[in-house]
PDB file of N, CA, C and O in Angstrom:
ATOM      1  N   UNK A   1     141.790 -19.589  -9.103  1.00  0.00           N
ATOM      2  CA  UNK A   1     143.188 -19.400  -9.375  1.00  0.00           C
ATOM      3  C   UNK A   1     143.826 -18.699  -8.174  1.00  0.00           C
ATOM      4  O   UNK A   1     143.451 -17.613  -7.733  1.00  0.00           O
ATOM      5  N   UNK A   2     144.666 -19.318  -7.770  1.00  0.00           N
ATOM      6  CA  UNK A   2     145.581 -18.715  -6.541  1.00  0.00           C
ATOM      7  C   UNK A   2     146.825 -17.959  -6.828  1.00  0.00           C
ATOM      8  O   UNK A   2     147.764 -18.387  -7.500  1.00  0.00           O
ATOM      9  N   UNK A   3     146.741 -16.694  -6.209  1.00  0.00           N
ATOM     10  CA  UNK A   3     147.882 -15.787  -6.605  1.00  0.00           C
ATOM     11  C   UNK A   3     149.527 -16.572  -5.794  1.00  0.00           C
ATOM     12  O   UNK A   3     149.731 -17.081  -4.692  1.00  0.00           O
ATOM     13  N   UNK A   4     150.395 -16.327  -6.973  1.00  0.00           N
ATOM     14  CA  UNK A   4     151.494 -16.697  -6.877  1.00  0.00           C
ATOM     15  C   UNK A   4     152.354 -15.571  -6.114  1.00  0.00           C
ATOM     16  O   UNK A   4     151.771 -14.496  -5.975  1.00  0.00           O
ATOM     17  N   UNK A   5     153.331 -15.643  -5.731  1.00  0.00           N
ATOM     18  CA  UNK A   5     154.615 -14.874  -4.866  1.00  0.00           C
ATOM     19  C   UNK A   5     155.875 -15.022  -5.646  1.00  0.00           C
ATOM     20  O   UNK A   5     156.598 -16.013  -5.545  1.00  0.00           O
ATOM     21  N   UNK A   6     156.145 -13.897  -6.513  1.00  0.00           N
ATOM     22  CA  UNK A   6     157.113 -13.910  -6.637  1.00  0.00           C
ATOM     23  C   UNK A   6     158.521 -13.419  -6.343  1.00  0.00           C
ATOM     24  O   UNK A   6     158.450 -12.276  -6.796  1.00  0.00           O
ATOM     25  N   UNK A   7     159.400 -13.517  -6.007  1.00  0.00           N
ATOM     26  CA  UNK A   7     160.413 -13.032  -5.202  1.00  0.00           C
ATOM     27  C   UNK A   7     161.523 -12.801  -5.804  1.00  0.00           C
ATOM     28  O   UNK A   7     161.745 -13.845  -6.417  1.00  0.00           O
ATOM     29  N   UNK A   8     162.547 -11.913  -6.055  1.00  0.00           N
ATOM     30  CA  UNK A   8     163.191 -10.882  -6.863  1.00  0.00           C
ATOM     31  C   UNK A   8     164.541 -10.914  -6.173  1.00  0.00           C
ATOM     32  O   UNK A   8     164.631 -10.200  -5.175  1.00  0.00           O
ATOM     33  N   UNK A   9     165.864 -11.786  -6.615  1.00  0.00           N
ATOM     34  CA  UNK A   9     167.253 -11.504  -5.778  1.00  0.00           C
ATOM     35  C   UNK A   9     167.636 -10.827  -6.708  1.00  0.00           C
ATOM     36  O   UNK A   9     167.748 -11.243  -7.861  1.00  0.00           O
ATOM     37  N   UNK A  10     167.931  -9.499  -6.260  1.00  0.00           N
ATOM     38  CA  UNK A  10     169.371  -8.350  -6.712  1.00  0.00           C
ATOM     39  C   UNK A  10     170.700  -8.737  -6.168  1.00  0.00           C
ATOM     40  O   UNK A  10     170.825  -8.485  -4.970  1.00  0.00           O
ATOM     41  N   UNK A  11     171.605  -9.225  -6.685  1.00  0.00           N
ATOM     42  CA  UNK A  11     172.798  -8.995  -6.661  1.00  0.00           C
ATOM     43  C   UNK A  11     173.714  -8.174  -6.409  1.00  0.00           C
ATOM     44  O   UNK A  11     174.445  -8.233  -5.421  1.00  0.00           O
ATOM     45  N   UNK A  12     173.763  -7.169  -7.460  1.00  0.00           N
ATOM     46  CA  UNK A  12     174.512  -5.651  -7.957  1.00  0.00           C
ATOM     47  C   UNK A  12     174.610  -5.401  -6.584  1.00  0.00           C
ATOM     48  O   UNK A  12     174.301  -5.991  -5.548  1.00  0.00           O
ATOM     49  N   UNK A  13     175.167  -4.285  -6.916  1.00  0.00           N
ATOM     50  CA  UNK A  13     175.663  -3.297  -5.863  1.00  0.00           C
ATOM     51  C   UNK A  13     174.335  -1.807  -5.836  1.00  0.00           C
ATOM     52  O   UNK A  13     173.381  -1.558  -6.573  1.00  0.00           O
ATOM     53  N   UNK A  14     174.783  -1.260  -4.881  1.00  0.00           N
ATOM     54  CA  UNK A  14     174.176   0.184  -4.721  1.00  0.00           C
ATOM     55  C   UNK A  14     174.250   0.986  -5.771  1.00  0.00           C
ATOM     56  O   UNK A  14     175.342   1.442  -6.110  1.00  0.00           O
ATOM     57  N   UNK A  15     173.319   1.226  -6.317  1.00  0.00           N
ATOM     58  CA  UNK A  15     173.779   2.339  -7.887  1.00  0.00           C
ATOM     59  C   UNK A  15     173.708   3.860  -7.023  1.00  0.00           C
ATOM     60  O   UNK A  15     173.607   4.854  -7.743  1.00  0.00           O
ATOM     61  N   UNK A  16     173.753   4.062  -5.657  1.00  0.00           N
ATOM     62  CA  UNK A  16     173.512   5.520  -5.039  1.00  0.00           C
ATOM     63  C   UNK A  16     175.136   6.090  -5.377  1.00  0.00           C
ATOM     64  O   UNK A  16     175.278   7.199  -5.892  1.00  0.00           O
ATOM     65  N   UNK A  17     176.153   5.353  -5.089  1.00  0.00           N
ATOM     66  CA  UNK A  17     177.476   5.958  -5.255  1.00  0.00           C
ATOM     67  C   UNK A  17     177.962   5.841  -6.783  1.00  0.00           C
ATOM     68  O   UNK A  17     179.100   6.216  -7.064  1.00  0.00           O
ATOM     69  N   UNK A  18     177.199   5.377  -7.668  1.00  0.00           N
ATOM     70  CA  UNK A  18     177.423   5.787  -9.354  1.00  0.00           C
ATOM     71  C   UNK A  18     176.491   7.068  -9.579  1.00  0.00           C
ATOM     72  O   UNK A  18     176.970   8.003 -10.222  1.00  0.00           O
ATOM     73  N   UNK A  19     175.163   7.164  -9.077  1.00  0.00           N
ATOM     74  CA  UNK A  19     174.622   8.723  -9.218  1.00  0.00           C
ATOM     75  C   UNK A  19     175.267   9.737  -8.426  1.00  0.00           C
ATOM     76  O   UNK A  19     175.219  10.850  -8.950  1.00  0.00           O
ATOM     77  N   UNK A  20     175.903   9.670  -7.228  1.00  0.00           N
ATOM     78  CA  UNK A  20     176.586  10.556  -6.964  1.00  0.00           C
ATOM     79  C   UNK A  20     178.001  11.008  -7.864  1.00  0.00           C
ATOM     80  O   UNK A  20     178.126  12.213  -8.080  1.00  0.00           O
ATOM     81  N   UNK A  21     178.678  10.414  -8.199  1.00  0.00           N
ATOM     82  CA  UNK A  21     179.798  10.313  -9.251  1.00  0.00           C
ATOM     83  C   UNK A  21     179.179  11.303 -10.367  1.00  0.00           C
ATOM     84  O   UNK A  21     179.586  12.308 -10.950  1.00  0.00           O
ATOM     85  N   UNK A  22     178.199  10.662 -10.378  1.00  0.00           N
ATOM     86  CA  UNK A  22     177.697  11.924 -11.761  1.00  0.00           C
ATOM     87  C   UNK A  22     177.479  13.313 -11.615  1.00  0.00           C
ATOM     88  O   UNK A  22     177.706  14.334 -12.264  1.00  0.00           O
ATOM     89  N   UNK A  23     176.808  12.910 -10.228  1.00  0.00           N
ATOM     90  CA  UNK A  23     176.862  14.703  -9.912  1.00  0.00           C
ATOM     91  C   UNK A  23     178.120  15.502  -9.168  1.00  0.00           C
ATOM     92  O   UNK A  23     178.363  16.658  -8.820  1.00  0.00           O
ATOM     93  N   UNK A  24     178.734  14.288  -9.131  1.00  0.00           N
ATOM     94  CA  UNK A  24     180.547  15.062  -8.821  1.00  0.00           C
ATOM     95  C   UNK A  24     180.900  15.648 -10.135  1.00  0.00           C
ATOM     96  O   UNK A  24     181.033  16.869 -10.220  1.00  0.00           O
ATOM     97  N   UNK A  25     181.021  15.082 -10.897  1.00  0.00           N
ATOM     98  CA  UNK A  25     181.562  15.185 -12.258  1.00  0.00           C
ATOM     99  C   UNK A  25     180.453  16.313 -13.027  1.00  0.00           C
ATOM    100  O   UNK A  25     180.737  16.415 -14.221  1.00  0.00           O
ATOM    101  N   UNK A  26     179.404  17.074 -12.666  1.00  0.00           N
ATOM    102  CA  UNK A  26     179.053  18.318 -12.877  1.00  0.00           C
ATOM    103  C   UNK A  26     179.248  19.120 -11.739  1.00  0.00           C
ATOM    104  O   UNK A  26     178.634  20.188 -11.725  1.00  0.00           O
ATOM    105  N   UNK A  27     179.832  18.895 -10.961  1.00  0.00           N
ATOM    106  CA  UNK A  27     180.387  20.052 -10.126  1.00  0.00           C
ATOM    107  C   UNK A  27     182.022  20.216 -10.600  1.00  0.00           C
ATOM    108  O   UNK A  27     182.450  21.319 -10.940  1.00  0.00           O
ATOM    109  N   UNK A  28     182.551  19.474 -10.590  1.00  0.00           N
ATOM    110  CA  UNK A  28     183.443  19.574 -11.350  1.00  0.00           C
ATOM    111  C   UNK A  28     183.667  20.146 -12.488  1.00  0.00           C
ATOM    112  O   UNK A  28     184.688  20.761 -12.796  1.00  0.00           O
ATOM    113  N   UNK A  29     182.610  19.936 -13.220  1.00  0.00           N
ATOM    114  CA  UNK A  29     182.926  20.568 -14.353  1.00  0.00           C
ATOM    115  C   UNK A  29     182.286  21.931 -14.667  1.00  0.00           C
ATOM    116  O   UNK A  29     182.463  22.536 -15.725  1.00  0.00           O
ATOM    117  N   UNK A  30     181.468  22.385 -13.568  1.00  0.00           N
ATOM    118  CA  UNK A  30     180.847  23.735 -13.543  1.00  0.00           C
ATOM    119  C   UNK A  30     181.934  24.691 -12.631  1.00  0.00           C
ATOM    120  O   UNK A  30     182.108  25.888 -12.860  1.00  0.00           O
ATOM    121  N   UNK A  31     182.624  23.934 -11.561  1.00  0.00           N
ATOM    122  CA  UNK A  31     183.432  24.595 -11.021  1.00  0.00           C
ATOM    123  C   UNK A  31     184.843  24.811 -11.739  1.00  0.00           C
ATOM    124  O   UNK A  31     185.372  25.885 -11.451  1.00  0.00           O
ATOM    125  N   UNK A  32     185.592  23.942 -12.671  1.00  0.00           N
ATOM    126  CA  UNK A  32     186.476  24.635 -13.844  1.00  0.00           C
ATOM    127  C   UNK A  32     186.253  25.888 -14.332  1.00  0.00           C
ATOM    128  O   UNK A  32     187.162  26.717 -14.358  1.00  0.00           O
ATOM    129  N   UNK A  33     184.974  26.165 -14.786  1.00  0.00           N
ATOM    130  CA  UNK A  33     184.945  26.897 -15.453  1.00  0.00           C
ATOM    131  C   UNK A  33     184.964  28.318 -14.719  1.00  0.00           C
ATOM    132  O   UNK A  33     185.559  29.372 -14.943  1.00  0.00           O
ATOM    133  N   UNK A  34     184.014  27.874 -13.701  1.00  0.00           N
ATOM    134  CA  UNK A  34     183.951  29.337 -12.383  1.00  0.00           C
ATOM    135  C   UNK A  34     185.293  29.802 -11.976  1.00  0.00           C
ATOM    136  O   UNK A  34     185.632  30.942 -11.659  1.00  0.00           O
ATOM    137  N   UNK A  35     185.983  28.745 -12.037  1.00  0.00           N
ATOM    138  CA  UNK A  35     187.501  29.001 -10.972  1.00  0.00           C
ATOM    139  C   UNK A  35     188.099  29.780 -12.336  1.00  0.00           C
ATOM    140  O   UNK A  35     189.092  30.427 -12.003  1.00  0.00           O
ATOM    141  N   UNK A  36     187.837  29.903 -13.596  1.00  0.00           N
ATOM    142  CA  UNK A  36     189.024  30.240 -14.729  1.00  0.00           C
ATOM    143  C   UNK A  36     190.524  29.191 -15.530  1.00  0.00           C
ATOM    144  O   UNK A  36     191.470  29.536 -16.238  1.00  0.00           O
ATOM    145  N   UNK A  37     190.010  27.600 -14.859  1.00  0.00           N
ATOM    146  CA  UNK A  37     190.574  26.613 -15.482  1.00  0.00           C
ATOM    147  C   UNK A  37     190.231  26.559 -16.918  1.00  0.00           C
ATOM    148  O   UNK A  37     191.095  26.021 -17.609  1.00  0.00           O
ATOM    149  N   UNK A  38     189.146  26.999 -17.555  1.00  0.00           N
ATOM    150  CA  UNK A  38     188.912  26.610 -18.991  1.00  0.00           C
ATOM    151  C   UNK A  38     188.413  27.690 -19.834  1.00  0.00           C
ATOM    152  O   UNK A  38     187.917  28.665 -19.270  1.00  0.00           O
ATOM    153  N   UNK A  39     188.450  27.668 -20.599  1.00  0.00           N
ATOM    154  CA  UNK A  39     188.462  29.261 -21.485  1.00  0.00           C
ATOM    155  C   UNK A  39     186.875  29.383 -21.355  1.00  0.00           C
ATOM    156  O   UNK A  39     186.064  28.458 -21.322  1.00  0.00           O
ATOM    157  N   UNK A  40     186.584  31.048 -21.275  1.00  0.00           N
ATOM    158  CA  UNK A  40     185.261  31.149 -20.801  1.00  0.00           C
ATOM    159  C   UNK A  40     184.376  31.283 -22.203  1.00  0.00           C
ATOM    160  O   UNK A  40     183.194  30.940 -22.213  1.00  0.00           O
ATOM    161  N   UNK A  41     184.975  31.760 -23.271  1.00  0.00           N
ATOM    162  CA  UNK A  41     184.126  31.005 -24.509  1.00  0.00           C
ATOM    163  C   UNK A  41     183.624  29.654 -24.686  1.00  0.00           C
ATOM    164  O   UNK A  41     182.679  29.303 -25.393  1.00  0.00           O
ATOM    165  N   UNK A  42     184.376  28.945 -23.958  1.00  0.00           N
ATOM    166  CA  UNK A  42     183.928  27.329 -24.977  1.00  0.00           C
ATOM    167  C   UNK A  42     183.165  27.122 -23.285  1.00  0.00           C
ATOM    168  O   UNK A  42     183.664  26.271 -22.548  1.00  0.00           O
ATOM    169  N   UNK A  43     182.092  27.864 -22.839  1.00  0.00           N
ATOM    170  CA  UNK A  43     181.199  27.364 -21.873  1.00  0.00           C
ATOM    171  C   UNK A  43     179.908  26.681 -22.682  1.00  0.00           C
ATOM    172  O   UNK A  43     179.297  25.878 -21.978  1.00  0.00           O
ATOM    173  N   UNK A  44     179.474  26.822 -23.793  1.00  0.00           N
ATOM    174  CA  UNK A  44     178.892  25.990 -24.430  1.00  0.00           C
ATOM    175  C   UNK A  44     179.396  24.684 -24.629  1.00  0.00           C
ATOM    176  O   UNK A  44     178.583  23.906 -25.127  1.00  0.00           O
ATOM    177  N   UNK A  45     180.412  24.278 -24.398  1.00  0.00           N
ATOM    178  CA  UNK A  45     181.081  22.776 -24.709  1.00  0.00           C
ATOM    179  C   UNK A  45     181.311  22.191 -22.934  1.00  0.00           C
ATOM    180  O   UNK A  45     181.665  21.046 -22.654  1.00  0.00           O
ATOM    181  N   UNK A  46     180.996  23.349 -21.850  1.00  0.00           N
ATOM    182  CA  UNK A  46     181.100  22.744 -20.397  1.00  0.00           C
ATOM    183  C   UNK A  46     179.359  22.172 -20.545  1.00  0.00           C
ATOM    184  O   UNK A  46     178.823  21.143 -20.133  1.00  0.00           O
ATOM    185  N   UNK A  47     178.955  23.049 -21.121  1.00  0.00           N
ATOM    186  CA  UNK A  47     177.149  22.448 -21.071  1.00  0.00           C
ATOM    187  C   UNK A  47     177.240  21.179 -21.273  1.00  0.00           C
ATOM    188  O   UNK A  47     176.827  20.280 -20.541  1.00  0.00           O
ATOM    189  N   UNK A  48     177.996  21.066 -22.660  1.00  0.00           N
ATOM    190  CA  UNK A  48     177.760  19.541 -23.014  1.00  0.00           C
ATOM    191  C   UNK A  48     178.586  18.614 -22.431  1.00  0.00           C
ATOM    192  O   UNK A  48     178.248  17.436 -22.543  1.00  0.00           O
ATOM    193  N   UNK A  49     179.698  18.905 -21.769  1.00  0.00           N
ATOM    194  CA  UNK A  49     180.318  17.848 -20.809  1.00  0.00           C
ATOM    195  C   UNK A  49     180.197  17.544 -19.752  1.00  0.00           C
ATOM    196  O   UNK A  49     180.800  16.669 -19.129  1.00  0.00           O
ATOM    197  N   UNK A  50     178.892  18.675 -19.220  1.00  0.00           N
ATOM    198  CA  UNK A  50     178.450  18.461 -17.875  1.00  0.00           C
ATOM    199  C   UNK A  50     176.953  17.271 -18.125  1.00  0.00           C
ATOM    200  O   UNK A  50     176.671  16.325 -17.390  1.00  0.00           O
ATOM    201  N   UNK A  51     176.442  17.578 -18.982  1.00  0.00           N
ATOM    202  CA  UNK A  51     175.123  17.167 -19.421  1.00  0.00           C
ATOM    203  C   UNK A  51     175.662  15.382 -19.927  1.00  0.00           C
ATOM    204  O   UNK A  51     174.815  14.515 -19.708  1.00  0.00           O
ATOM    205  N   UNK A  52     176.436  15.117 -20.293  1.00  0.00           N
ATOM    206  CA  UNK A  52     177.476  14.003 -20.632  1.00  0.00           C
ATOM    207  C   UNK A  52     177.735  13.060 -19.526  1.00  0.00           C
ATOM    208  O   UNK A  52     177.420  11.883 -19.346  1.00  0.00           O
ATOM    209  N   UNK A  53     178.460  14.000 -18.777  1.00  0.00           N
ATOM    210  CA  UNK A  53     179.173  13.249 -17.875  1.00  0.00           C
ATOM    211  C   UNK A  53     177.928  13.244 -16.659  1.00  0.00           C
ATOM    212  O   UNK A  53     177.601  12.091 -16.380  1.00  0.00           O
ATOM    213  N   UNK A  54     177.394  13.995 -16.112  1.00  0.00           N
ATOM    214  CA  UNK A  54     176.576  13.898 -15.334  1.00  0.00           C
ATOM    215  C   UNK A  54     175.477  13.640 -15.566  1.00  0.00           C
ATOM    216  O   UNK A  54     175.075  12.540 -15.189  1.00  0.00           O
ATOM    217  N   UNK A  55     174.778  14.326 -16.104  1.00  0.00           N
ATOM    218  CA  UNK A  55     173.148  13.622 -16.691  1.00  0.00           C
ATOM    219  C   UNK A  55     173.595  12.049 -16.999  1.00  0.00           C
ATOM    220  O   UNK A  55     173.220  11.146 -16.252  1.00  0.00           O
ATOM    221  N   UNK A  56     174.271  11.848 -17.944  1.00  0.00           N
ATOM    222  CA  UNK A  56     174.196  10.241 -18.186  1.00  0.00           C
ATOM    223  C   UNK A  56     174.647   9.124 -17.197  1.00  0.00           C
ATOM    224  O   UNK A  56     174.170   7.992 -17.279  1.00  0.00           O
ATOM    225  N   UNK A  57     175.391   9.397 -16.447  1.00  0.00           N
ATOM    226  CA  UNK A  57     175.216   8.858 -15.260  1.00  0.00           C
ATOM    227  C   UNK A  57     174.120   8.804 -14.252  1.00  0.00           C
ATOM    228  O   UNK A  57     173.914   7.779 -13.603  1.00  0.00           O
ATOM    229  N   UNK A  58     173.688   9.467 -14.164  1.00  0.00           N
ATOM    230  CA  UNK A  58     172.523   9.893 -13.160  1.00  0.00           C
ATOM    231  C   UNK A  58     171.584   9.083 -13.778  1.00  0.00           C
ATOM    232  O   UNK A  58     171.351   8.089 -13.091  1.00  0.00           O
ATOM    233  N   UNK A  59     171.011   9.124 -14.723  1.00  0.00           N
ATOM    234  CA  UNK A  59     170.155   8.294 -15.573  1.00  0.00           C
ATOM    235  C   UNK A  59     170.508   6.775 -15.681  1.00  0.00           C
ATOM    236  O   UNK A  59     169.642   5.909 -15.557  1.00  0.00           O
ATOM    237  N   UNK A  60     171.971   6.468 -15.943  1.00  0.00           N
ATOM    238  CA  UNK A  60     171.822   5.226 -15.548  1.00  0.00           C
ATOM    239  C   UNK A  60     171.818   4.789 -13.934  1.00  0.00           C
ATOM    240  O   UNK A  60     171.375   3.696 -13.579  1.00  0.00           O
ATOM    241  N   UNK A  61     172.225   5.521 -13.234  1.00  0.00           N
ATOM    242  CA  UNK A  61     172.468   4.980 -12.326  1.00  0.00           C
ATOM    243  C   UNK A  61     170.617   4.795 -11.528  1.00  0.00           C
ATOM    244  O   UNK A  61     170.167   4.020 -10.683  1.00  0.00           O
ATOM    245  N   UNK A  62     169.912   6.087 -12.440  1.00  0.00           N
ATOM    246  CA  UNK A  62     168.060   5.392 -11.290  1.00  0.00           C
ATOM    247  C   UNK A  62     167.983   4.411 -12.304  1.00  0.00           C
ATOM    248  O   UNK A  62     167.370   3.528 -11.705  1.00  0.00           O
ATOM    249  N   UNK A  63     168.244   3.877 -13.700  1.00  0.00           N
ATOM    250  CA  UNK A  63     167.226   2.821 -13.627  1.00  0.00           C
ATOM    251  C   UNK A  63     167.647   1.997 -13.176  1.00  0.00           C
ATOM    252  O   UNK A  63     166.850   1.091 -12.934  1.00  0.00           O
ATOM    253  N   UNK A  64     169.298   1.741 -12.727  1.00  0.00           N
ATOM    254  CA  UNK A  64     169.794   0.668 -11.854  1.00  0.00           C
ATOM    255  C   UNK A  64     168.854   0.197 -10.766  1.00  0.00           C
ATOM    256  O   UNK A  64     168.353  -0.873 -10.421  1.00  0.00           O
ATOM    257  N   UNK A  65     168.825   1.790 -10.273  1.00  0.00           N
ATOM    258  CA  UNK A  65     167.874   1.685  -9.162  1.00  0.00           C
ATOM    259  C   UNK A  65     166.497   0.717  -9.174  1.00  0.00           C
ATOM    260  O   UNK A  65     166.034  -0.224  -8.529  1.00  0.00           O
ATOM    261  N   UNK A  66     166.075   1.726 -10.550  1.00  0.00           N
ATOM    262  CA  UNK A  66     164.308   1.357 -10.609  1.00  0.00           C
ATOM    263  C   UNK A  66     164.231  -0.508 -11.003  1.00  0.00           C
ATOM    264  O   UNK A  66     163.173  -1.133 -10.918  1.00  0.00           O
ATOM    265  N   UNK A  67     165.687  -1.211 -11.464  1.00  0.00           N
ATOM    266  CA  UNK A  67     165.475  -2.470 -11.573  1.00  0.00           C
ATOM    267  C   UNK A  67     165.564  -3.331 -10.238  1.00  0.00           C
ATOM    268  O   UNK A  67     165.220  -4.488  -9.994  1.00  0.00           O
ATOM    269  N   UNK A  68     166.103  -2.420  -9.531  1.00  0.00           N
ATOM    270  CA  UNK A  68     166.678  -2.870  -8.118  1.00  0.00           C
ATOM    271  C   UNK A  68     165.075  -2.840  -7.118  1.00  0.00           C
ATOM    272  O   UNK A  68     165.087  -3.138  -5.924  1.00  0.00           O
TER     273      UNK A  68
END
């Protein structure tokens, strides 16, 4: 049995500038809170909009990668 070659066209685009976006969007949203843009009680709700907005991007954007 003779090994076959298989060969893989990606299309898409670069998923590097959608993981960066994500980690804009937790600097962003860690720096609101530092600067005194958002009430410093509800920093439990920056956790979760940083973890939101950035973690879930970031995550999609490697397995973009890892399909790429």
């Amino acid at each position: 049995m003779d090994p076959q070659e298989v060969k893989i066209s990606y299309t898409g685009a670069d998923p590097t500038a959608f993981g960066v976006l994500g980690l804009s969007l937790v600097c962003f949203v860690a720096s609101s809170a530092k600067l005194g843009f958002t009430d410093p009680k509800a920093t439990g709700l920056l956790f979760v909009w940083a973890a939101l907005l950035g973690g879930i991007v970031q995550i999609m954007a490697a397995s973009i990668d890892f399909k790429k």
